[in-house]
VEXNU-191288 format. One record per residue: residue in three letters; x, y, z of N, C-alpha, C, O, CB in turn. Coordinates in steps of 0.2 Angstrom, whole numbers, plus 5000, padded with zeros to 4 digits. Glycine has a CB too. Layout:
! residues N
AlaXYZXYZXYZXYZXYZ...
END
This chain:
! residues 426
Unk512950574931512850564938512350504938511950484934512550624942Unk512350474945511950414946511350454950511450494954512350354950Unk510850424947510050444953509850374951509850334947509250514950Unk509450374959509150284960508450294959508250344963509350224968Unk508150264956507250264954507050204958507350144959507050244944Unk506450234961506050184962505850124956505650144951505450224965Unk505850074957505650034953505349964955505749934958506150024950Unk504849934954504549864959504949874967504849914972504949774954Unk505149794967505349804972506249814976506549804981505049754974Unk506249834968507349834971507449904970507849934974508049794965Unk507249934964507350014963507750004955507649954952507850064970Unk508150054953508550044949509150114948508850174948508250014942Unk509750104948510350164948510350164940510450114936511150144952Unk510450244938510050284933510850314930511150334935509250354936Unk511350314925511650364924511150414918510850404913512450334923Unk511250474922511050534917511350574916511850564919510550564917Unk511250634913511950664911512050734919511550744922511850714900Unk512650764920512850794925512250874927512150894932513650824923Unk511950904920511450964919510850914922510650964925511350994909Unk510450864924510050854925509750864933510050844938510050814921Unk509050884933509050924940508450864942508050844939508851014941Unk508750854949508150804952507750844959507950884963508650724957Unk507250824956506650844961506350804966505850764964506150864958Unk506750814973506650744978506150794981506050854981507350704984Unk505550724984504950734991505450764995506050744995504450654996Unk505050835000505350875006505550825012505250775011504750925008Unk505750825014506050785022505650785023505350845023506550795028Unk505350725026504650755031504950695038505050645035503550735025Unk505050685041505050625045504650615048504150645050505450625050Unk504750535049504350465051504250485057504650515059504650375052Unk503550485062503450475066503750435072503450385074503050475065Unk504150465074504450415081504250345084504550295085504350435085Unk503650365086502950325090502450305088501950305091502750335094Unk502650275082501850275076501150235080500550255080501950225067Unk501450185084500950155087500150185090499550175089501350135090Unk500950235096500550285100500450325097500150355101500750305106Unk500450355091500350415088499450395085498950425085501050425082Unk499550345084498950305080498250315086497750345085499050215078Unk498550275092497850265096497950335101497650345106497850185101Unk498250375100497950455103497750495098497350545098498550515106Unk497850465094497350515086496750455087496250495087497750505074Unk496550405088495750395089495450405096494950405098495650315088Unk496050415099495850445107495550525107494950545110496550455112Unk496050555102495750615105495850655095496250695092496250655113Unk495350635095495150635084495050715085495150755090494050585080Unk494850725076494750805073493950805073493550765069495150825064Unk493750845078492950865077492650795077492250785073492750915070Unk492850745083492350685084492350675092492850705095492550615078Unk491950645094492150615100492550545097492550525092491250595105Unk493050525104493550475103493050405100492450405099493950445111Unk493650345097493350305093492750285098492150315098493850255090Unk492950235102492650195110492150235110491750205113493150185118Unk491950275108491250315113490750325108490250345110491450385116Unk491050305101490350305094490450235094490250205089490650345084Unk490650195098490050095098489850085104490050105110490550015095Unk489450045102489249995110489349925109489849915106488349995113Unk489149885111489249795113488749795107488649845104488849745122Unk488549745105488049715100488049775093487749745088487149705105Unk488249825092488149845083488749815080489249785082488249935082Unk488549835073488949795069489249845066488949895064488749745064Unk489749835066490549895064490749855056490949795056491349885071Unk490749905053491149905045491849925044491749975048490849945041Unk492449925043492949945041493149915034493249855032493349945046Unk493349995031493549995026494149995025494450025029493350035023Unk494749955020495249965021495549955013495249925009495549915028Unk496249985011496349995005496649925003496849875006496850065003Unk496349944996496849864994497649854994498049884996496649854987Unk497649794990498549804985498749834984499349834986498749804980Unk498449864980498849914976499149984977499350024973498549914971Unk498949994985499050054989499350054994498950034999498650094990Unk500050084996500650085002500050085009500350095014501350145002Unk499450085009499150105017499450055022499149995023498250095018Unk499950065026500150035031499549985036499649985042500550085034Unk498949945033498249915034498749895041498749935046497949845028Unk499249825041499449795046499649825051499649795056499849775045Unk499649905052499849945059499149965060498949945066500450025057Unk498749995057498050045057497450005060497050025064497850075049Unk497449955056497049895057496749885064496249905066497449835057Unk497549825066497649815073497449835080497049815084498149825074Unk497749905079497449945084496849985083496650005089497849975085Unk496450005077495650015079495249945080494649945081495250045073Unk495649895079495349855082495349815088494949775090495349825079Unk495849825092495949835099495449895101494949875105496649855100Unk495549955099495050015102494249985103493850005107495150075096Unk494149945097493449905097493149865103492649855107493449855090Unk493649845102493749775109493649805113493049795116494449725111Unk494149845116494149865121493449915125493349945131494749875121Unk493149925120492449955121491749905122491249915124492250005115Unk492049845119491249785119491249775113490949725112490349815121Unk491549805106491349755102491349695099491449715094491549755100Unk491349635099491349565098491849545091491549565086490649525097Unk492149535090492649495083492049485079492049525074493049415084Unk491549455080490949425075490549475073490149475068490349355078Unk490449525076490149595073490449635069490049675066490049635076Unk491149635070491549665062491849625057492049575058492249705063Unk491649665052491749665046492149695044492249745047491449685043Unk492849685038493449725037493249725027493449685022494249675041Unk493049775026492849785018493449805013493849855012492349845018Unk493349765010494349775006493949835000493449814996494849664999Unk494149894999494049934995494449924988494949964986494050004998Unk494249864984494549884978494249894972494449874967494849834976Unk493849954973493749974967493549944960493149894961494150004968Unk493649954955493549934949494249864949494349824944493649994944Unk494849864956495349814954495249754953494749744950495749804957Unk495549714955495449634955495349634962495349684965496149574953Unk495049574964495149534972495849534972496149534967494749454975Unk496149514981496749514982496549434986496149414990497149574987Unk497349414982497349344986497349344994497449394998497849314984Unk497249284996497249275003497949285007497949315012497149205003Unk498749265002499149275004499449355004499949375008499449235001Unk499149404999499149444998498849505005499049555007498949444993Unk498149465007498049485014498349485020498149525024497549465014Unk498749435021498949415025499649465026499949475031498949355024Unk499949475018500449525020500249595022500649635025500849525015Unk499449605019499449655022499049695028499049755030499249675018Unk498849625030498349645036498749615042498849655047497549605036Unk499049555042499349505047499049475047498449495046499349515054Unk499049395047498849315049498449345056498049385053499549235051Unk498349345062497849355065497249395062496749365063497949375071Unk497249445059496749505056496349425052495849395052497249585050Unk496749425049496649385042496249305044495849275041497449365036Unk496449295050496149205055495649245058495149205058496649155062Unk495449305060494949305065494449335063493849325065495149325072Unk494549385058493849445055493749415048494049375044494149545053Unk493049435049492549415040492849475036492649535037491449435040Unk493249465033493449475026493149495019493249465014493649425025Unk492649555019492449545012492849595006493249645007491649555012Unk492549555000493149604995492449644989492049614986493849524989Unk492649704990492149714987492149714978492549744975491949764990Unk491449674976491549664969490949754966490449764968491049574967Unk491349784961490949854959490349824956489749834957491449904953Unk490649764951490249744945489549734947489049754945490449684941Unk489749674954489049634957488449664963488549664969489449574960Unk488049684960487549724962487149674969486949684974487049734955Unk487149624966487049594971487349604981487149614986487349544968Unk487749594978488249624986488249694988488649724992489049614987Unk487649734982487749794985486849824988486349784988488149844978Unk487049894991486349934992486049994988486550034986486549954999Unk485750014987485750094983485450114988485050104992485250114975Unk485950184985485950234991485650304987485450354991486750254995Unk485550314979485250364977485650384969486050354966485350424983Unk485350434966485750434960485950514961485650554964485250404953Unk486450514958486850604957486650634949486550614944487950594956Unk486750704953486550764948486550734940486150764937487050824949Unk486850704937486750664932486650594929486750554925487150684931Unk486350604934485650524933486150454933485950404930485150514923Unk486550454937486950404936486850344946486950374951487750444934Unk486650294945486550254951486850244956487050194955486450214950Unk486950264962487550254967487250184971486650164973487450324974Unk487850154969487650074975488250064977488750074974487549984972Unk488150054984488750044989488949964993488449924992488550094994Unk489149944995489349884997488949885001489049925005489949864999Unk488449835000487949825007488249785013487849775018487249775005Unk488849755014489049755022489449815024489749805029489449685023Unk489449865022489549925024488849965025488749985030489949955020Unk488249965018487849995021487449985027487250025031487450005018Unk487449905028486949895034487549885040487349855045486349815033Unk487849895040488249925048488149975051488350035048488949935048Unk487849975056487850025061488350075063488150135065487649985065Unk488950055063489550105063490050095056490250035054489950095069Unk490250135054490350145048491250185047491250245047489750195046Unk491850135046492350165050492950175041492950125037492750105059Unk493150215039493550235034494050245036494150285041493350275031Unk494650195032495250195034495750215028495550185023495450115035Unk496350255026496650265019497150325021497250345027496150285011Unk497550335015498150385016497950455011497450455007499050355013Unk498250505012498050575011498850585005499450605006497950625021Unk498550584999499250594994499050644989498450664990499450534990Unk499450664985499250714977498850644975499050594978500250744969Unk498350644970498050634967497850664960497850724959497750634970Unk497950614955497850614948497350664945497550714942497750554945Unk496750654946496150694945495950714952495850774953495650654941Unk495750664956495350684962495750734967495650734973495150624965Unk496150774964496750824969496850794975497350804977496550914972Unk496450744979496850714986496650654984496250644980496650744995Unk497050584989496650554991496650524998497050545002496550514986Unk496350494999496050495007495350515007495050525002496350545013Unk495250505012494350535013493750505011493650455015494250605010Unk493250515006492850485003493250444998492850394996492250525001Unk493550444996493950394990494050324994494050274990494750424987Unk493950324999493850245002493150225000493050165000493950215009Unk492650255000491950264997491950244989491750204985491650354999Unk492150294988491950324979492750334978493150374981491350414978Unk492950294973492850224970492750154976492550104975493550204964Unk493050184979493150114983492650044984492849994981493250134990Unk492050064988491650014989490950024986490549984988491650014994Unk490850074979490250074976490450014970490849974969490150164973Unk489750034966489750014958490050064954490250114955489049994956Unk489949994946490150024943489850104940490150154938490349974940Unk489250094940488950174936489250224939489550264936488150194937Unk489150224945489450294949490250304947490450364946489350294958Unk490550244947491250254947491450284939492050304937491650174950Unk490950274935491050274928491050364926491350394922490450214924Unk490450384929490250454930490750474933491050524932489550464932Unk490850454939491150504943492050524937492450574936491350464953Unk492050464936492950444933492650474924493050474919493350304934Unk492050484923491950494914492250554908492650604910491150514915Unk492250554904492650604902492550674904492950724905492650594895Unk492050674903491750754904492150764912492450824913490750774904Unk492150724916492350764922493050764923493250794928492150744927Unk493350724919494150724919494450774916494950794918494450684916Unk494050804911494350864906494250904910494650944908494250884899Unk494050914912493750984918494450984920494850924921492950974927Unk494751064920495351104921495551094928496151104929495351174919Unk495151084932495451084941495251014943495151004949495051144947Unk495150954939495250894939495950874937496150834933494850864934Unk496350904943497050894942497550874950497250864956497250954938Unk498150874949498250874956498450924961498550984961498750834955Unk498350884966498050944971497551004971497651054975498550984972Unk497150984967496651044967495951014973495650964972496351054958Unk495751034976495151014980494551064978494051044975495351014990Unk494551104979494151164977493951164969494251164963494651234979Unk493351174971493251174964493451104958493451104951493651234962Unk493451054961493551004959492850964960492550954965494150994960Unk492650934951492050914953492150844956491750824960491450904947Unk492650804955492750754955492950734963492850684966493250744948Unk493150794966493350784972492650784975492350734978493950824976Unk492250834975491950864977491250814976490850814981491950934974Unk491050784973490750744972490850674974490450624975490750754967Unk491550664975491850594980491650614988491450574992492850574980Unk491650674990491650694997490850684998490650665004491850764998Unk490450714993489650714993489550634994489450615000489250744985Unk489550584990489450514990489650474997489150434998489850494985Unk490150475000490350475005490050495012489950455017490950505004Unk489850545011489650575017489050565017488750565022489750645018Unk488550545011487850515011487950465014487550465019487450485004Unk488250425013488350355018488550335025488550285028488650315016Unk488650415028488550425035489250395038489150355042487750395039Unk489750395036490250365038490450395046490650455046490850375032Unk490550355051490650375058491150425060491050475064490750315061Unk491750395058492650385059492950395053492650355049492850325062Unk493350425052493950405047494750415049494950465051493850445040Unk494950375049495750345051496150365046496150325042495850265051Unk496650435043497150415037497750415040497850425046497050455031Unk498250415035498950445036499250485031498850515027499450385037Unk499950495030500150515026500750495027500850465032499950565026Unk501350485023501750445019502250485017502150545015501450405013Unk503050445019503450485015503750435008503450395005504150515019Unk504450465006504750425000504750335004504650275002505650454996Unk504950355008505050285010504350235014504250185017505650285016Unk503950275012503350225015503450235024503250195028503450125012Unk503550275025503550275032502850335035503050395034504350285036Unk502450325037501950355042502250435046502450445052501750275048Unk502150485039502150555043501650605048501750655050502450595039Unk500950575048500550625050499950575050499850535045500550695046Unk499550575055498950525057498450605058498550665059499050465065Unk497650555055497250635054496550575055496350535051497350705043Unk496250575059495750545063495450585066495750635068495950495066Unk494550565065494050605066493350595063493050545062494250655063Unk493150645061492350685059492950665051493550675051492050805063Unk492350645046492850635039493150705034493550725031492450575032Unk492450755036492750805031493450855036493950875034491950875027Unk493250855042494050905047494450885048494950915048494050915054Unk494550795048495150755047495350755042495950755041495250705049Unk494850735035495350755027495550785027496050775025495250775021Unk495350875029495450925025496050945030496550975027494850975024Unk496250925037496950925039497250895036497650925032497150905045Unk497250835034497750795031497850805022498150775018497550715034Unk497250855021497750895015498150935015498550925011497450925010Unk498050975019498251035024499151015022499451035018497951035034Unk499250965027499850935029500150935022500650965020499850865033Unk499650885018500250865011500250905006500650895001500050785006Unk499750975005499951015002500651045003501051044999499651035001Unk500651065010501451075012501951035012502551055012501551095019Unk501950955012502450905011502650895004503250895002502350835014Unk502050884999502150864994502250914987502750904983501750834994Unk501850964987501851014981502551034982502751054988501351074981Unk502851044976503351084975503551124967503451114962503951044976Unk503751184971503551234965504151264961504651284964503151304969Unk504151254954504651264950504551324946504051344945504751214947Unk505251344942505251404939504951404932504551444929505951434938Unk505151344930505151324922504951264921504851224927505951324917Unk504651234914504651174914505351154908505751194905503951144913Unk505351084908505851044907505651024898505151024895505850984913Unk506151004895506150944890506350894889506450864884506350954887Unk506450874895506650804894506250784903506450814908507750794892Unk505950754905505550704913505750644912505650604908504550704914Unk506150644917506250554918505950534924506250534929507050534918Unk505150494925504950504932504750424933504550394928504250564934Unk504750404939504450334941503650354944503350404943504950294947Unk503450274947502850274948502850254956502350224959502450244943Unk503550274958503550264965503650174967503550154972502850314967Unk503650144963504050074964503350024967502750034967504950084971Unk503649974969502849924971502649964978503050004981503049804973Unk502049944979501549914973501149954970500649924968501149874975Unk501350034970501050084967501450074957501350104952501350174972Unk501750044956501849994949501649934946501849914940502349984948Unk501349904950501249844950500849834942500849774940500649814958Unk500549884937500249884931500449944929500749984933499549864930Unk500149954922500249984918499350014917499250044911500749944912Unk498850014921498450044922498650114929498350174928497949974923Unk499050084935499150104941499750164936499850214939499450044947Unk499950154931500550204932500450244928501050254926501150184932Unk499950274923499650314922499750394927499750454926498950274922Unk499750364933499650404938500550444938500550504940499350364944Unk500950424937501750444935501950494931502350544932501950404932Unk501550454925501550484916501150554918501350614916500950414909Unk500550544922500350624923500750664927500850724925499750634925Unk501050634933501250704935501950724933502150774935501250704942Unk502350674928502850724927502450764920502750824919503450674926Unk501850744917501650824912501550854916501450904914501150824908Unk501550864922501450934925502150984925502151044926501250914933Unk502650944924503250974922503650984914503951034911503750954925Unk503450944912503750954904503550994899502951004900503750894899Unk503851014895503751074890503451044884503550994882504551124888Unk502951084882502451064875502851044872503351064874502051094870Unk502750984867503250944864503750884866503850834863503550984862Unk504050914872504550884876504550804876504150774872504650914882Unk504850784881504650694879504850694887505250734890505250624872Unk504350644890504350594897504750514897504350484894503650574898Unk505150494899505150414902504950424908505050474912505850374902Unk504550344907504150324915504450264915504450214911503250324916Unk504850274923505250174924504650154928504450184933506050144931Unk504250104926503650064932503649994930503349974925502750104932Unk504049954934504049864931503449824929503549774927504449824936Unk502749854931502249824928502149744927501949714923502349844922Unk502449734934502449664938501749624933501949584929502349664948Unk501149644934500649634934500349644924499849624921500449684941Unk500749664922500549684915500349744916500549794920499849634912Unk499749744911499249774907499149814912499449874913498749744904Unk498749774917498149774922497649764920497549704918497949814925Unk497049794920496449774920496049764915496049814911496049804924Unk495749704913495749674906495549734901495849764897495249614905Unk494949744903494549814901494949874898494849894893494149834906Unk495449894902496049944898496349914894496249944888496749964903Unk496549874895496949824889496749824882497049854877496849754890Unk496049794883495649784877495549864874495749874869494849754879Unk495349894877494949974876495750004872495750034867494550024886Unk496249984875496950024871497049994864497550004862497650004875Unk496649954860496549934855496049954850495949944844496549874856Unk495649984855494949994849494850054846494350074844494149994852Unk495850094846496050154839496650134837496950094841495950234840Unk496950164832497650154831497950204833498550194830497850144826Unk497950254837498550314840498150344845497550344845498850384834Unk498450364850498250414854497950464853497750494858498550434857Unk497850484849497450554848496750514845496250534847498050624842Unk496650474841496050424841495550414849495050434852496350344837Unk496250364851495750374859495650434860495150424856496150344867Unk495750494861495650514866494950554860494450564863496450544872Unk494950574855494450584854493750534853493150554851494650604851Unk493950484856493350434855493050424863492550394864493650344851Unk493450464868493250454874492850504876492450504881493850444878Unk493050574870492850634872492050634868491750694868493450684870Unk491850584866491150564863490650594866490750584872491050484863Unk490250614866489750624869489150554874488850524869489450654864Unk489050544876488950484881489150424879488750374877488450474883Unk489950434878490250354877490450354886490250394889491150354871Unk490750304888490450264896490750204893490350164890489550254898Unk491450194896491650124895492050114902492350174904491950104887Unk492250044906492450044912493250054910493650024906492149974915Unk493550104915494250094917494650134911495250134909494450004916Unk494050204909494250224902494550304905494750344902493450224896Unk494450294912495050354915495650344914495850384910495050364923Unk496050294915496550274913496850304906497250354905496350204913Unk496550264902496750274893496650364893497150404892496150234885Unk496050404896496050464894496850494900497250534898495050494897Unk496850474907497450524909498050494902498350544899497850504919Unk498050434900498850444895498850474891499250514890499050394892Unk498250474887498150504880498250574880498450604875497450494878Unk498050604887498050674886498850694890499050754890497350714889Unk499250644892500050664893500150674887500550714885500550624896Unk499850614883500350614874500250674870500550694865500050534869Unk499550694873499450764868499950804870500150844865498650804867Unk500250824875500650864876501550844875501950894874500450884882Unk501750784876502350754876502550684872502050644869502450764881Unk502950664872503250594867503450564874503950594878504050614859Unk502950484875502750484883503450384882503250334879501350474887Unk503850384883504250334883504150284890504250304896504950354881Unk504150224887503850164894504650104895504950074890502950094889Unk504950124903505350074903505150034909505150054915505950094904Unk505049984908504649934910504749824908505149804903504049964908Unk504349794912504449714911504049704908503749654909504349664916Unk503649754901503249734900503649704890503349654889502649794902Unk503949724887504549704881504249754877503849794878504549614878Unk504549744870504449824866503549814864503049854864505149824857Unk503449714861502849724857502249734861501649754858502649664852Unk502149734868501649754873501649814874501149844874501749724880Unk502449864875502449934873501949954870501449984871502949944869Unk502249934863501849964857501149964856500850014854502049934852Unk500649914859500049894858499649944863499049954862500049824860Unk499949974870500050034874500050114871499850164873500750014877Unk500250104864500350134861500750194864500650254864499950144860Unk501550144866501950174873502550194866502450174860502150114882Unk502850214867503750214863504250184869504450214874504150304859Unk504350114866505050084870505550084873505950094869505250064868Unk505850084878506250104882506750054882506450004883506050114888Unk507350054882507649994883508249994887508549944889507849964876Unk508350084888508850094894508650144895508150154891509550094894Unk508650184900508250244903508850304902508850354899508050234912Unk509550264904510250324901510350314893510450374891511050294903Unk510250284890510350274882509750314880509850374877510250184880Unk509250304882508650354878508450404881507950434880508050334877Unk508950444885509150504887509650524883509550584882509250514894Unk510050504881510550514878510450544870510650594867510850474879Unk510250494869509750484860509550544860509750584856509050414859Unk508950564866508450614866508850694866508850744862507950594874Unk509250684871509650734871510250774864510450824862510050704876Unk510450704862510750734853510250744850510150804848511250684847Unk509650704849509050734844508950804848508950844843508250684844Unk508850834852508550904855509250944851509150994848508550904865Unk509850924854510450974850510550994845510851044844510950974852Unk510350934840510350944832509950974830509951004824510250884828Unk509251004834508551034831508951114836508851164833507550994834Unk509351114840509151164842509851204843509951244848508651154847Unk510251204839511051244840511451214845511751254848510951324844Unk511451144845511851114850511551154857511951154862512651114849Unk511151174857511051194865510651124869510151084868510551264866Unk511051124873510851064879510151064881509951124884511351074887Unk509651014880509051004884509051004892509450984895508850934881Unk508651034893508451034903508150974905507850934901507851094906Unk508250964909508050874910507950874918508450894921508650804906Unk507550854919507050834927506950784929506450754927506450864927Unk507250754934507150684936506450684940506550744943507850634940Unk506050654941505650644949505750564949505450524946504650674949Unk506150564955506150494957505350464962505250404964506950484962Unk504850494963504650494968503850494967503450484971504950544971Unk503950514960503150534961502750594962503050644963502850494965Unk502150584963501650624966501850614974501350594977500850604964Unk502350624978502850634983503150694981503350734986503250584984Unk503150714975503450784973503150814968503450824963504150784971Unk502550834970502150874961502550944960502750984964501050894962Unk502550934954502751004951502351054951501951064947502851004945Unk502451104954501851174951502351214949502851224952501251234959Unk502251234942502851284937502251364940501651364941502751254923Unk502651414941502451484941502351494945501851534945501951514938Unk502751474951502151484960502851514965502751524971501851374965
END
């Protein structure tokens, strides 16, 4: 049978064999009226007074907004809290629009432009926040484990403080939305290094969809809320990128609805796991590297059986990604080296969440990469090569029947991502 994977920006039609079961995101449908759906969620928010009525004329307003490398429809969301601004006395020259990229790169100008609109992008100060550079930042305190919190100082010194993002499964942090425009978003690097460090990754409810009892969430929500954030704006998303549910407000009542919502859209609960996962990373620009799709490789281990083997399609437009991953995927010769050199006792190196979520898919499965990236970048990944996604299903599938009585392997597609997490036993 044919199944179409997300893939960059075209997708790709898959043949796999007729036994194999696909696990599509629930229907959820696009909001009708997203527009008006948007400005009556700032009209009439969760546990806040409306936006217009937390500013006056002369304060200076911050908004946070995601980068690149994340479907947040910016160009719809934008617009109209900034209209809402206007239309209360704000001035254009008193907002700020803070690009939350985290540990990523800056986005180009053209890149803004596709994501904000040419007016957004001609009329608002624009800043991009650097983790590294202390300089552009404020300290706001240090956490239970002595690690420094600096936050983007044209967000701390704003008087109103507005958080913008989407509410999805999350890799370690179980949601995101909420303080994750905060933390990672517009801090430095220490905090982001602790918060993302080994010890808190291996923690057992540092997984998806877990909020409770997760330190990692639980400690993005703490960070966040130190910094007195006013408002927060999210959405939530189907396969197709279209806007199912707006949750605007007070930040912890409007997250925790709009986890509410995507635990019911997104989790899905299976009998068994599988031996064979064939899953994407949900296509651009949630593929755009091979740092971003990490996030793939893990959730289909949330279905495959010990041993078993994963293909991830993610075209990896961008490479590697971020130099630092790159490099740091070189300084052992197997995965199970990383991941014990991560598990060091105060080792602390940048972007080293990454290598730890792969490393610890690979301890459980044989994790195969189809991708633009060619076999010897593969390998250096310490990935195993893909060169058709049907061919090495196939391959995989006689090797499984030769070990095991000619009985047929089970095999699970998720075209979709963390759009469809697996929970096995539920």
């Amino acid at each position: 049978m044919k199944v179409h994977i997300p893939y960059g920006r075209q997708g790709l039609e898959v043949e796999l064999p007729e036994q194999a079961q696909v696990l599509l995101p629930k229907r959820v449908p696009a909001l009708a009226r997203l527009e008006e759906a948007v400005r009556q969620a700032l009209r009439q928010p969760i546990g806040s007074p409306p936006l217009a009525e937390l500013v006056r004329p002369g304060q200076r307003v911050a908004i946070v907004f995601s980068d690149v490398t994340r479907p947040t429809p910016n160009h719809i969301l934008l617009p109209i809290i900034l209209s809402e601004l206007a239309a209360a006395g704000v001035a254009s020259q008193d907002i700020v629009l803070v690009n939350s990229t985290g540990m990523h790169r800056p986005n180009t100008r053209e890149e803004l432009i596709a994501m904000l609109g040419q007016e957004v992008v001609d009329r608002y100060r624009i800043v991009q926040h650097d983790a590294r550079d202390k300089s552009q930042q404020v300290f706001l305190s240090k956490n239970a484990r002595g690690a420094e919190i600096w936050v983007n100082g044209d967000y701390g010194r704003a008087d109103v403080r507005i958080l913008t993002g989407f509410v999805e499964p999350h890799i370690f942090a179980g949601y995101s939305g909420g303080g994750k425009a905060v933390l990672p978003g517009i801090t430095g690097t220490e905090i982001i290094m602790s918060n993302h460090g080994g010890p808190m990754l291996a923690h057992p409810r540092a997984t998806w969809c877990q909020a409770k009892g997760n330190p990692i969430f639980e400690e993005i929500r703490e960070v966040a809320l130190a910094t007195q954030p006013a408002f927060i704006l999210n959405v939530s998303l189907n396969e197709r990128k279209e806007v199912t549910g707006v949750f605007a407000g007070e930040m912890v009542q409007a997250h925790d609805a709009g986890i509410a919502f995507a635990e019911r859209a997104y989790v899905q609960p299976l009998p068994q796991r599988y031996d064979i996962v064939v899953a994407s990373n949900m296509g651009y620009p949630a593929d755009i590297n091979l740092y971003q799709s990490v996030k793939g490789m893990s959730v289909a281990a949330q279905a495959v059986k010990e041993g078993g083997a994963i293909i991830l399609a993610t075209e990896c437009a961008d490479g590697l990604g971020q130099a630092h991953f790159a490099e740091m995927l070189a300084w052992r010769q197997t995965p199970q080296e990383l991941l014990a050199m991560l598990l060091q006792p105060g080792f602390a190196e940048l972007e080293q969440w990454a290598i730890q979520c792969q490393v610890m898919v690979q301890a459980k499965a044989d994790l195969y990469l189809y991708s633009s990236l060619g076999p010897e970048q593969t390998k250096r990944a310490h990935l195993k090569y893909c060169p058709d996604i049907g061919e090495t299903v196939a391959t995989l599938s006689e090797d499984f029947q030769r070990k095991n009585g000619r009985r047929e392997p089970t095999i699970l597609v998720l075209p979709f991502g963390q759009l469809a997490v697996p929970r096995v036993g539920v």
